[in-house]
DONU-873565 format. One record per residue: residue in three letters; x, y, z of N, C-alpha, C in turn. Coordinates in steps of 0.1 Angstrom, whole numbers, padded with zeros to 4 digits, always signed. Each point is the difference from the previous one (the first is absolute). Layout:
BEGIN
ALAXYZXYZXYZ;...
END
This chain:
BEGIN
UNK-0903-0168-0073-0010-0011+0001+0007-0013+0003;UNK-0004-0009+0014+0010-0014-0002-0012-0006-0007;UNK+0011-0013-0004-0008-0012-0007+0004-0011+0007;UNK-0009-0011-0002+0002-0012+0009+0012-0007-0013;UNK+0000-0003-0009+0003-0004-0012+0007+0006-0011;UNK+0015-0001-0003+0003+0010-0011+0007-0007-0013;UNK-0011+0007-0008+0006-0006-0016+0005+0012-0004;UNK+0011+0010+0007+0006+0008-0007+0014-0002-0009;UNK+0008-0008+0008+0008-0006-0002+0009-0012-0002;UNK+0008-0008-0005+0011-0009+0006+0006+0000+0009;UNK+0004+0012+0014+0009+0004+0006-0007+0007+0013;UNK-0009-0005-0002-0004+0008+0015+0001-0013+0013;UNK+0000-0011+0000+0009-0009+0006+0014+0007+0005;UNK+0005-0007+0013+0016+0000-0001+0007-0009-0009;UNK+0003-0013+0005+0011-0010-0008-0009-0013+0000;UNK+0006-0009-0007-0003-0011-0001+0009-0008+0017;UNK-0012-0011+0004+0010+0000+0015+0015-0005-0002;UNK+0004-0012-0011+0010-0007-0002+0011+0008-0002;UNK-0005+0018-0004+0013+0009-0004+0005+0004+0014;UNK-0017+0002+0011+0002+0008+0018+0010-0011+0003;UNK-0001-0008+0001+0006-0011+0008+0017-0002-0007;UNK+0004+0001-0011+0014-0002-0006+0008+0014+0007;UNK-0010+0012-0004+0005+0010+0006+0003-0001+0020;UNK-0005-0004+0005+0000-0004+0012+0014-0013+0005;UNK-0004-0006-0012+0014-0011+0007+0007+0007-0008;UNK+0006+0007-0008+0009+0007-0005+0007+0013+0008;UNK-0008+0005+0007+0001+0013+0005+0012+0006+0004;UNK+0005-0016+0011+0015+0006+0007+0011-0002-0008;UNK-0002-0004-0011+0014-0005-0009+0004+0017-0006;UNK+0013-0003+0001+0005+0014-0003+0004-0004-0012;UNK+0001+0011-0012+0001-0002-0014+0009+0017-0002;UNK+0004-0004-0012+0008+0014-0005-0014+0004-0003;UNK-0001+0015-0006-0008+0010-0006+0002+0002-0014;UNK-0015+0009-0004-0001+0001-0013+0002-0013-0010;UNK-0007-0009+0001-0001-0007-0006+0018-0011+0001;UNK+0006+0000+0000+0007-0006+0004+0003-0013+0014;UNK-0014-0003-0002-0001-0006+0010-0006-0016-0008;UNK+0001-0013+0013-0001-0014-0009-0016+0000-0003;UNK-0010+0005+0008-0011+0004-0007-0005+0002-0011;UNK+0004+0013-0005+0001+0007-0012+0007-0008-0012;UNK+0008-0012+0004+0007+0000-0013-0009-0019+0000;UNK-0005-0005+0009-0008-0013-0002-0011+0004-0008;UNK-0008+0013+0002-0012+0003-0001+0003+0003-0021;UNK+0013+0005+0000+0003+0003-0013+0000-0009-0007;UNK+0007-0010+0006+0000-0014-0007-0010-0010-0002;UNK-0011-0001+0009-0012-0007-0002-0008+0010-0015;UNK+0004+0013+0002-0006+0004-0009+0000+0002-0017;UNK+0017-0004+0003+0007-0002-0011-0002-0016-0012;UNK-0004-0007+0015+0000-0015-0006-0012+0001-0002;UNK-0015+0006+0003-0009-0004-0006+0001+0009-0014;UNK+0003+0010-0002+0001+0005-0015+0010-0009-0011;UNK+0007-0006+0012+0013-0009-0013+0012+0014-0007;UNK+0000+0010+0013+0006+0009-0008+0012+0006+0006;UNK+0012-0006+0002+0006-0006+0011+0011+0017-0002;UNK+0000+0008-0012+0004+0015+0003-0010+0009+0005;UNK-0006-0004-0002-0013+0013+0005+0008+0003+0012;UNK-0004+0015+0001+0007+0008+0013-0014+0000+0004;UNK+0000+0000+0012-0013+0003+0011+0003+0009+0010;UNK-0007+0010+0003-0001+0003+0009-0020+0006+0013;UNK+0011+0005+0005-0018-0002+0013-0002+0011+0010;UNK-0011+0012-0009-0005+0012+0008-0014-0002+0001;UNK-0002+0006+0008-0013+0002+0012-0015+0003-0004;UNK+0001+0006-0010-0016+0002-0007+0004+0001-0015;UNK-0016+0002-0009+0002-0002-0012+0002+0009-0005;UNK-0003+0015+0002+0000+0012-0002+0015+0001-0004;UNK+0007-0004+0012+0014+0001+0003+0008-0008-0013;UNK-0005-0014+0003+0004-0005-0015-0001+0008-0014;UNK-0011-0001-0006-0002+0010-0009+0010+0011+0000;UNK-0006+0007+0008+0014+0015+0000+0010-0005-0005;UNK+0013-0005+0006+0012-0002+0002+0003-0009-0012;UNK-0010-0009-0003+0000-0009-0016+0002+0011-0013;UNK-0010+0004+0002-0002+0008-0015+0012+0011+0002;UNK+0001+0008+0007+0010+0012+0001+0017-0006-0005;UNK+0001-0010+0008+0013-0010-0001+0004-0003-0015;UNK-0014+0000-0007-0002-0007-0019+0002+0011-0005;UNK-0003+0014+0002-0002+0008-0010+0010+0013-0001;UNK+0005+0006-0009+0005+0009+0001-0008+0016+0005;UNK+0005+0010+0001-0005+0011+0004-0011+0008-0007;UNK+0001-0005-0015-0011+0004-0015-0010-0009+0000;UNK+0001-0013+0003-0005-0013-0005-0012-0004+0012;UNK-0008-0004-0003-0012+0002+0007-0010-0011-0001;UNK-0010-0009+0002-0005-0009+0004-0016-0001-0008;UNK-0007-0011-0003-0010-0002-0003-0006-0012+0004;UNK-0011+0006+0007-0008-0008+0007-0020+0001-0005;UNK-0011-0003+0005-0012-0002-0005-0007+0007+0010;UNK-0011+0011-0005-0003+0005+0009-0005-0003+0013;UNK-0005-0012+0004-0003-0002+0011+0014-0012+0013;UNK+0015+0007-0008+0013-0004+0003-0001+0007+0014;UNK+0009-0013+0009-0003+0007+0014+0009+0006+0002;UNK+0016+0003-0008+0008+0012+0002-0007+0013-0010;UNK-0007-0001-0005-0010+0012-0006-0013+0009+0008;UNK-0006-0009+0010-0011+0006+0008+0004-0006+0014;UNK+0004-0008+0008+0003-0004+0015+0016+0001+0000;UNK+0004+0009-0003+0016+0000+0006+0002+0013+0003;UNK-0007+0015+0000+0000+0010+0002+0017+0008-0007;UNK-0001-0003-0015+0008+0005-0003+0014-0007-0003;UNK+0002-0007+0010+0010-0013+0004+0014+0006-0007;UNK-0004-0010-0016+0008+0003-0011+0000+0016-0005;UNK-0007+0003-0005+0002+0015-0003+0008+0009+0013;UNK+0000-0005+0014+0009+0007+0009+0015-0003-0005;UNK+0001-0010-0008+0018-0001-0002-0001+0003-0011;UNK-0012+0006-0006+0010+0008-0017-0006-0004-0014;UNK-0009-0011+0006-0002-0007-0014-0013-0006-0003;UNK-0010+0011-0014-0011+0000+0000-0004-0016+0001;UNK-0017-0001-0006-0003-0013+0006-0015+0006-0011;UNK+0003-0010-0009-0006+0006-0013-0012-0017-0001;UNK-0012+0007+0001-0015-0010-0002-0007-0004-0005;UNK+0000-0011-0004-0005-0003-0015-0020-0011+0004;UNK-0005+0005-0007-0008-0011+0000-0004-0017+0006;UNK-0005-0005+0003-0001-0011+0005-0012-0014-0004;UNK+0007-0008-0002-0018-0012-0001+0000-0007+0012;UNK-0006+0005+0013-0002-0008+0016+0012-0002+0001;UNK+0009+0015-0001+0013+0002+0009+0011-0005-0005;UNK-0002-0006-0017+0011-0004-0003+0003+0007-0012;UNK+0015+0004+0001+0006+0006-0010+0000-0007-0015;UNK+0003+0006-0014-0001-0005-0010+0013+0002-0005;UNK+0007-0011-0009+0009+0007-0010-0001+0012-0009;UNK-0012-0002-0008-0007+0012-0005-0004+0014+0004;UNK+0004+0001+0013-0004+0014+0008+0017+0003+0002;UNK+0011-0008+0007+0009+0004+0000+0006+0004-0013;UNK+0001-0005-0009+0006-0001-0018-0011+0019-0003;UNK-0011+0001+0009-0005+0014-0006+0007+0014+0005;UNK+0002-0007+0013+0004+0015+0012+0017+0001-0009;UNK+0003-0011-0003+0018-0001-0006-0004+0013-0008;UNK-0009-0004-0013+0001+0010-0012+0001+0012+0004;UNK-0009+0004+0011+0002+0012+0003+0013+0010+0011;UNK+0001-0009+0001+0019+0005+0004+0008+0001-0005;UNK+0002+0006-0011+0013-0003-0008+0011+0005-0003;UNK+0002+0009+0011+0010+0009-0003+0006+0005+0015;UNK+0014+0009-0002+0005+0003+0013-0010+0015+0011;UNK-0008-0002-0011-0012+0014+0006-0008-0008+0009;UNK+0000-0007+0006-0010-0010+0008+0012-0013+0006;UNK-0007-0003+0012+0004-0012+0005+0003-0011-0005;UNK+0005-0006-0002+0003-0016-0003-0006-0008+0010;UNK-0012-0008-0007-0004-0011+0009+0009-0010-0001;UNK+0006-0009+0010+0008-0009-0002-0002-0015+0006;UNK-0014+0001+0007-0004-0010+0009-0012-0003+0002;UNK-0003-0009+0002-0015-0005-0001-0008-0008+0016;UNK-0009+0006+0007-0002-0006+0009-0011-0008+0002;UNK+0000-0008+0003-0018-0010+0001+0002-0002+0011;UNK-0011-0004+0006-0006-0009+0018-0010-0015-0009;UNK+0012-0004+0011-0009-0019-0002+0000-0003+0013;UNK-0014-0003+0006-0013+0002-0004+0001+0019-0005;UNK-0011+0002-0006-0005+0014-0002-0007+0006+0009;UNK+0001+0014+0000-0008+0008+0014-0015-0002-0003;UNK-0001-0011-0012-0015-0003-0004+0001-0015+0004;UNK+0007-0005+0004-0005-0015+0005+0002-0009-0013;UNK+0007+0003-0011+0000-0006-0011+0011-0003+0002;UNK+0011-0012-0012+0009-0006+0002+0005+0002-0016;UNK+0015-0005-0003+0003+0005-0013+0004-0020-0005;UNK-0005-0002-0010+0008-0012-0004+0009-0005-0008;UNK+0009-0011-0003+0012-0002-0002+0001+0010-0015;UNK-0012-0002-0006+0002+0008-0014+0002+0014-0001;UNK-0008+0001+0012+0001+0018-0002+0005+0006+0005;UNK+0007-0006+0010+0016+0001+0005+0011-0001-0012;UNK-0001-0007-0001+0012-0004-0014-0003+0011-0009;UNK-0013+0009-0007+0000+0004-0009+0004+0016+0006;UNK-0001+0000+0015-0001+0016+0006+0016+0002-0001;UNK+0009-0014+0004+0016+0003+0002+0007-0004-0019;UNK-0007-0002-0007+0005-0001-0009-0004+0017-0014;UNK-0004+0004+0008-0008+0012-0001+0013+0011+0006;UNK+0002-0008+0009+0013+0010+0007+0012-0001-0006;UNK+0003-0010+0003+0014-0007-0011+0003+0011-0011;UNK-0012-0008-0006-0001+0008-0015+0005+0015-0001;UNK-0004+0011+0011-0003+0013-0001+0012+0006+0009;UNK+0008-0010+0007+0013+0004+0012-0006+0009+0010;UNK-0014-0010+0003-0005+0000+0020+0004-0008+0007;UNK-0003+0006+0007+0004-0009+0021-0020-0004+0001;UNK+0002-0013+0002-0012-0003+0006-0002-0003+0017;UNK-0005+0006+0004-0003-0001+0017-0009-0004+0005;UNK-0005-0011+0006-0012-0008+0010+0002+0000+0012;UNK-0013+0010+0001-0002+0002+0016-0010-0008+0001;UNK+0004-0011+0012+0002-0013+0005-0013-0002+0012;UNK-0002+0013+0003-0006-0003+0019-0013-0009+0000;UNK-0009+0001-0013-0006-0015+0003+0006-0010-0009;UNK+0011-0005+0001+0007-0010-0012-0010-0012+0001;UNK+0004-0006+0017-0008-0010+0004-0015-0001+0000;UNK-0005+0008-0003-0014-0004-0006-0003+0004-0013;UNK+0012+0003-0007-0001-0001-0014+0006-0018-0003;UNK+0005-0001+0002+0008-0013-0002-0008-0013+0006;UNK-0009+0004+0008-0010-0013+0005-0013+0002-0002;UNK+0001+0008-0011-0019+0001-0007+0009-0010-0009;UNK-0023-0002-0002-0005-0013-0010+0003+0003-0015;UNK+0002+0015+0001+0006+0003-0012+0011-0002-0006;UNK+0013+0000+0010+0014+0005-0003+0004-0015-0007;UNK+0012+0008-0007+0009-0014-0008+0016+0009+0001;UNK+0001+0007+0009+0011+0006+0003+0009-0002+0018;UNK+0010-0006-0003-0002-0001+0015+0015+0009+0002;UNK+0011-0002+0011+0008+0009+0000+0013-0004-0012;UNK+0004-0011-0003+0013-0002-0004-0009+0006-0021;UNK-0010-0001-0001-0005+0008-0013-0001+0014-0001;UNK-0002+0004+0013-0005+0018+0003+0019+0007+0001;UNK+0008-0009+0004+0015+0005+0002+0009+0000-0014;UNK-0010-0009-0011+0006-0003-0011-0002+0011-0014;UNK-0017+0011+0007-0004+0009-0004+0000+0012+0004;UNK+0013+0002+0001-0001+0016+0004+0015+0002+0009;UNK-0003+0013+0001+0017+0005+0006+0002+0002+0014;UNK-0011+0003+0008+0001+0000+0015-0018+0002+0004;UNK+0002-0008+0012-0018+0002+0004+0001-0003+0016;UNK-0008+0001+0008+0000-0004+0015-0012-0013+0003;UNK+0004-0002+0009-0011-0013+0010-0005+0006+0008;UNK-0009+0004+0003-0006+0005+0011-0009-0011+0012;UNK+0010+0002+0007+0004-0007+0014-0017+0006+0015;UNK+0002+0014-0003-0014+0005+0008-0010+0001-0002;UNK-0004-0006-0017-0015-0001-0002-0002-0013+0005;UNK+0009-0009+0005+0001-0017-0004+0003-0002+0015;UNK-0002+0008+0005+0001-0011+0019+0013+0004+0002;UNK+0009+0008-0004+0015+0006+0011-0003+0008+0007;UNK+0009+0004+0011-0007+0012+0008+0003+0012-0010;UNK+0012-0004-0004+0001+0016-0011+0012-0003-0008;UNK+0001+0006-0016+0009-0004-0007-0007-0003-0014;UNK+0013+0001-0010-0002-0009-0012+0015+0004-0004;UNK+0003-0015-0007+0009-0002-0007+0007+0003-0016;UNK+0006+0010-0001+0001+0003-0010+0012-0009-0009;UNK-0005-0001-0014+0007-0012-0008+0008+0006-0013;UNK+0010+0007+0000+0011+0004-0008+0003-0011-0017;UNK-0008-0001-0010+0006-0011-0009+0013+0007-0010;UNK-0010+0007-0009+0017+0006-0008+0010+0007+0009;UNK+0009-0007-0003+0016+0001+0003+0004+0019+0002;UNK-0002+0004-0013+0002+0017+0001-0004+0009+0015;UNK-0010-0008+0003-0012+0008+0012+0004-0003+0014;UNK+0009-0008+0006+0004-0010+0010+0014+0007+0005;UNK+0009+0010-0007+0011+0006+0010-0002+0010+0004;UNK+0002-0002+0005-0001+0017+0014-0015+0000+0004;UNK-0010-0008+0003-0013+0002+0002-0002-0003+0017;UNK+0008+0004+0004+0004+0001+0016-0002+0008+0004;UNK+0009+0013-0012+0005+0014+0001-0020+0005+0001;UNK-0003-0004-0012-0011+0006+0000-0011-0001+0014;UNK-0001-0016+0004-0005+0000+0017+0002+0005+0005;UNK+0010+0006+0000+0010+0008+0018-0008+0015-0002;UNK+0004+0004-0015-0005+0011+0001-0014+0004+0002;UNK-0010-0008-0005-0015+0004+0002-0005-0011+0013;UNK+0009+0000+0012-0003-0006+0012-0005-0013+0001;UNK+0000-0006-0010-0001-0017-0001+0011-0011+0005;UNK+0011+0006+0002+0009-0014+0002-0003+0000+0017;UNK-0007-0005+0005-0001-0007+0011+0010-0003+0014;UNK+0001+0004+0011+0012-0006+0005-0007-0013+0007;UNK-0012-0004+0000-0004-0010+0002-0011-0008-0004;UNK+0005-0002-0018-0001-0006-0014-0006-0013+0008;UNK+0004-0007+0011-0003-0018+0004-0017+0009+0000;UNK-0005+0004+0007-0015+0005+0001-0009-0008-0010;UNK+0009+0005-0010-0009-0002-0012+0002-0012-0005;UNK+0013-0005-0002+0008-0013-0007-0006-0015+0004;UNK-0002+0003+0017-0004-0009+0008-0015-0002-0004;UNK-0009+0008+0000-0013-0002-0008-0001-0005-0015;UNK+0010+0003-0008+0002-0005-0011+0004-0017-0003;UNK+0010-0003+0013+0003-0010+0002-0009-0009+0001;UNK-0009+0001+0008-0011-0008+0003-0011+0002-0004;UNK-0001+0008-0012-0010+0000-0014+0003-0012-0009;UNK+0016+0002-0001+0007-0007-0011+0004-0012+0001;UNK+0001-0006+0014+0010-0014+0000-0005-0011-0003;UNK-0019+0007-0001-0008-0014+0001-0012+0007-0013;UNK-0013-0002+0004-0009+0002-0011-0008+0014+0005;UNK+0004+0005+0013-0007+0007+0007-0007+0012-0006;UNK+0010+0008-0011-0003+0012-0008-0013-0003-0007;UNK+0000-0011-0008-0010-0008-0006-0010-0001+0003;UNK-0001-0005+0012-0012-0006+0009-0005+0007+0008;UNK+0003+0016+0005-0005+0015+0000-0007+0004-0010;UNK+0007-0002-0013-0004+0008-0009-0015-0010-0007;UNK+0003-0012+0000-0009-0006-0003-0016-0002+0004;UNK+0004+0005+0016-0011-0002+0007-0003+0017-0002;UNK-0002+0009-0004-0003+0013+0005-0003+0000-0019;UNK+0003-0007-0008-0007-0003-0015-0017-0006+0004;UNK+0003-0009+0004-0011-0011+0006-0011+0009+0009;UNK+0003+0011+0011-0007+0004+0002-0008+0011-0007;UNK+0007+0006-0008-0005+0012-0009-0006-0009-0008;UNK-0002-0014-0007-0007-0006-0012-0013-0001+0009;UNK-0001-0003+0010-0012-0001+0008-0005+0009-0001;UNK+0000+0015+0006-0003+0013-0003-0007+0001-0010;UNK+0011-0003-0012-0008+0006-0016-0010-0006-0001;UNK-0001-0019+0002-0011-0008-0007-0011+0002+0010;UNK-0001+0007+0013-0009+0001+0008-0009+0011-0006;UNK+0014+0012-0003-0010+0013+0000-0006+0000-0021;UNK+0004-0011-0006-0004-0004-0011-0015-0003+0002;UNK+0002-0013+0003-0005-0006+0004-0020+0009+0004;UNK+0007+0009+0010-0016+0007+0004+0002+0010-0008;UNK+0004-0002-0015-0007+0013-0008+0008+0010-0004;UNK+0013+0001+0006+0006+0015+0002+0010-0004-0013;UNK+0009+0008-0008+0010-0001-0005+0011+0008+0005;UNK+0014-0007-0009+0010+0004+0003+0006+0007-0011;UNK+0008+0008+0005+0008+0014-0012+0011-0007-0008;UNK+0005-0013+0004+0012-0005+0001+0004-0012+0000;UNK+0006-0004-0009-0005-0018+0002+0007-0004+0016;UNK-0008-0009+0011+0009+0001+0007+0003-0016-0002;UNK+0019+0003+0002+0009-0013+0001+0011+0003+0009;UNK-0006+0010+0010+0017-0002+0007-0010+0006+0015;UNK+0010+0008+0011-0007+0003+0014-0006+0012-0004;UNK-0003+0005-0008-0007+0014-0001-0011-0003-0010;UNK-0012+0003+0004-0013+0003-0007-0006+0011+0001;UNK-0010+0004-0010-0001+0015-0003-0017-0003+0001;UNK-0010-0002+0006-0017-0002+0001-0003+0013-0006;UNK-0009+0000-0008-0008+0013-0001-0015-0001+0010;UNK-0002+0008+0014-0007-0005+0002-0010+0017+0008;UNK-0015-0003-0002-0009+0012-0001+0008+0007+0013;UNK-0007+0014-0001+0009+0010+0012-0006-0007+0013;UNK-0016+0003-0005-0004-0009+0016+0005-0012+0004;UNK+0002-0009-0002+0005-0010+0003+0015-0003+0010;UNK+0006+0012-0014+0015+0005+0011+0002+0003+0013;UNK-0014+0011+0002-0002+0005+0010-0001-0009+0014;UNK-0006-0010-0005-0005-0010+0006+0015-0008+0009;UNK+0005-0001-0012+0012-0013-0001+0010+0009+0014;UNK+0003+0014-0005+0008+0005+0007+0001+0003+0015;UNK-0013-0004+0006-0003+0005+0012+0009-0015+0009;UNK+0007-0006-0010+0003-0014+0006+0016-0003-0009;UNK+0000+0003-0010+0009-0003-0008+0013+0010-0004;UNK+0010-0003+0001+0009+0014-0003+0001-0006-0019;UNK+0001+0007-0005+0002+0003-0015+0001+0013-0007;UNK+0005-0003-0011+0006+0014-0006-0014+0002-0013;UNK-0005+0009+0000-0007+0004-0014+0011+0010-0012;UNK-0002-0006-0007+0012+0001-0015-0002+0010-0007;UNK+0006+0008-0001-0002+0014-0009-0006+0002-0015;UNK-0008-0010+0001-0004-0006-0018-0019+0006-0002;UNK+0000+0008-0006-0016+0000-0002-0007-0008-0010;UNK-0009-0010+0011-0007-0009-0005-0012+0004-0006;UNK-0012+0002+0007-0012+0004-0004-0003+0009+0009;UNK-0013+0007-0002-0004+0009+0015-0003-0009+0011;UNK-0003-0008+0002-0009-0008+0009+0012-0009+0006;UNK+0014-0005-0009+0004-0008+0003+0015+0006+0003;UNK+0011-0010+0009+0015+0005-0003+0005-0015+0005;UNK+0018+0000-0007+0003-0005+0003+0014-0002+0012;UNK-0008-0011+0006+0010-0002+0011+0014-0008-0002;UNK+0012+0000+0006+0011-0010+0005-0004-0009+0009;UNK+0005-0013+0002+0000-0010+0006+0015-0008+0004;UNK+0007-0003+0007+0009-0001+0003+0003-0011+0008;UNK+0007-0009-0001+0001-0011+0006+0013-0006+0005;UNK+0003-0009+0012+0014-0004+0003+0001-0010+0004;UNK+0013-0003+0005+0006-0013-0002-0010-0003+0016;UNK-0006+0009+0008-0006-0006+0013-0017+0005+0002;UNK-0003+0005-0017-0016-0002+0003-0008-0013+0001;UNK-0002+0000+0011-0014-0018+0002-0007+0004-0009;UNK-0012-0009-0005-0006-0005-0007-0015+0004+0006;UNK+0002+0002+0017-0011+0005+0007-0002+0013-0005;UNK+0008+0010-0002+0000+0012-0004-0003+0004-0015;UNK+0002-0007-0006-0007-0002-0015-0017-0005-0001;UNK-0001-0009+0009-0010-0007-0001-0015+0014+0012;UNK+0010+0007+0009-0013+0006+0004-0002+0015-0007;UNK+0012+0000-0008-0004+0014-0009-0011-0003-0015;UNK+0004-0012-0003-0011-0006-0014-0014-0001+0012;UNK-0002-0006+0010-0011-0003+0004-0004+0013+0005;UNK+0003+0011+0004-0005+0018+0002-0004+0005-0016;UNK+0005-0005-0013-0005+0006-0012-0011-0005+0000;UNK+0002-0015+0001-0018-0003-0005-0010-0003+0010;UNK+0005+0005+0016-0012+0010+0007-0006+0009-0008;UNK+0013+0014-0007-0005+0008-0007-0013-0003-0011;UNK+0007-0009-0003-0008-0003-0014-0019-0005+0002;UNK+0005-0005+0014-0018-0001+0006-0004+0008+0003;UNK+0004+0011+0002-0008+0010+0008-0012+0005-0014;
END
């Protein structure tokens, strides 16, 4: 089915134009490979200076899948195995990812996609011995595959939760930027680097052509994690691709002010489709909203609209949909999908 209009995604765009155009005057400049190039190492440094975290190792592969994988496998030993919430996107959207390198991926509970101290401190008890895996790491998504955000408390209480218990905490990053510029957040990057042991930026939800940056904090996790890229086909022999998009995320406010505007358009969405009546599954504060809206209706929306309906049983009559927004949805496209609901609502 085409759609004129798609709220399936962040990424169905190419680039943001200011990254086409760097890539373009950059193109003929010859650079060493694999990351070794002056690209890759400016792009490290702008990124370094907004966290204030001037050892962080950084590095920069091509999707988030990819991230994940090569993060968590890199943390854990061959027994030691991973905890995440069940609606964790290396638990249902990675087809296996992690469990392909060895190491279960154990699911706990969730309140709107966020993990609890209290759920990890339970799955512990039940491990206790060399007859079973050793969980040794902890993963969360900020934003959440629910559009929800984590804040500075519950951050603090998830890694001091880890501390406590000798985990690796991991944040997977790919909507950072619209976690960090909702009306909610009080976490921005040099606080998210100060909590936790390695997590990524995700560069491709946010207007790069492709990429995200991965952010190395404890010291233990940072040698030989090269070794680990080369082997699961991530080190790049042309790393500038990505660096160069990152560059021009980072030198100015740009990351921000993608992420900000693609917040701004999803708040419109919610308070519209509020607004005529409908509710939401999910508080929304970041680019993803969850409508519960009647089947008929859907039917309606979709003859025009690309969108995902969510695997969640609502009512008989009703289900709920995804909503998805980016750094280049107009405001005309929000504005003619609220005015087709409450056509519906006249009929």
């Amino acid at each position: 089915m085409s759609h004129s209009i798609l709220f399936f995604d962040d990424y169905s765009e190419g680039a943001h134009p200011n990254i086409l155009e760097a890539l373009h005057r950059t193109n003929l400049q010859q650079t060493r490979g694999y990351g070794h190039d002056a690209f890759t190492h400016e792009a490290a440094e702008l990124i370094r200076a907004k966290m204030n975290q001037r050892e962080a190792s950084i590095h920069f592969v091509s999707t988030g899948t990819q991230a994940n994988m090569i993060s968590i496998a890199s943390m854990l030993r061959p027994y030691e195995s991973v905890i995440a919430v069940e609606e964790g996107h290396i638990a249902v959207h990675e087809t296996g990812a992690i469990e392909a390198t060895g190491h279960k991926v154990h699911t706990v509970p969730s309140l709107h996609g966020k993990i609890r101290p209290e759920a990890i401190e339970a799955l512990l008890l039940e491990h206790n011995d060399e007859h079973m895996v050793r969980p040794r790491l902890v993963y969360i998504s900020q934003a959440t595959e629910l559009g929800t955000i984590y804040q500075k408390k519950e951050l603090e209480a998830i890694y001091q939760t880890c501390r406590n218990n000798n985990l690796y905490l991991f944040i997977d990053g790919a909507r950072m930027g619209s976690a960090m510029t909702s009306k909610e957040a009080d976490l921005d990057l040099e606080e998210i680097a100060k909590h936790c042991d390695f997590f990524y930026i995700g560069g491709t939800k946010n207007g790069a052509l492709l990429g995200e940056a991965l952010v190395i904090i404890h010291p233990d996790l940072k040698k030989n994690f090269r070794y680990h890229m080369k082997q699961r086909g991530a080190l790049m022999a042309k790393t500038r691709i990505i660096s160069i998009g990152f560059i021009e995320l980072f030198k100015g406010d740009l990351y921000f002010e993608n992420a900000r505007h693609a917040n701004a358009m999803a708040e419109k969405l919610a308070t519209g489709i509020q607004t005529q009546g409908y509710s939401l599954a999910h508080p929304a504060v970041t680019n993803q909203i969850f409508p519960i809206l009647p089947k008929q209706l859907i039917l309606q929306l979709e003859k025009k609209y690309g969108f995902y309906r969510w695997p969640t049983i609502v009512a008989p009559e009703d289900t709920m949909i995804r909503l998805v927004t980016s750094w280049s949805t107009r405001e005309d496209m929000v504005d003619a999908f609220l005015d087709d609901i409450s056509s519906f609502n006249k009929w």
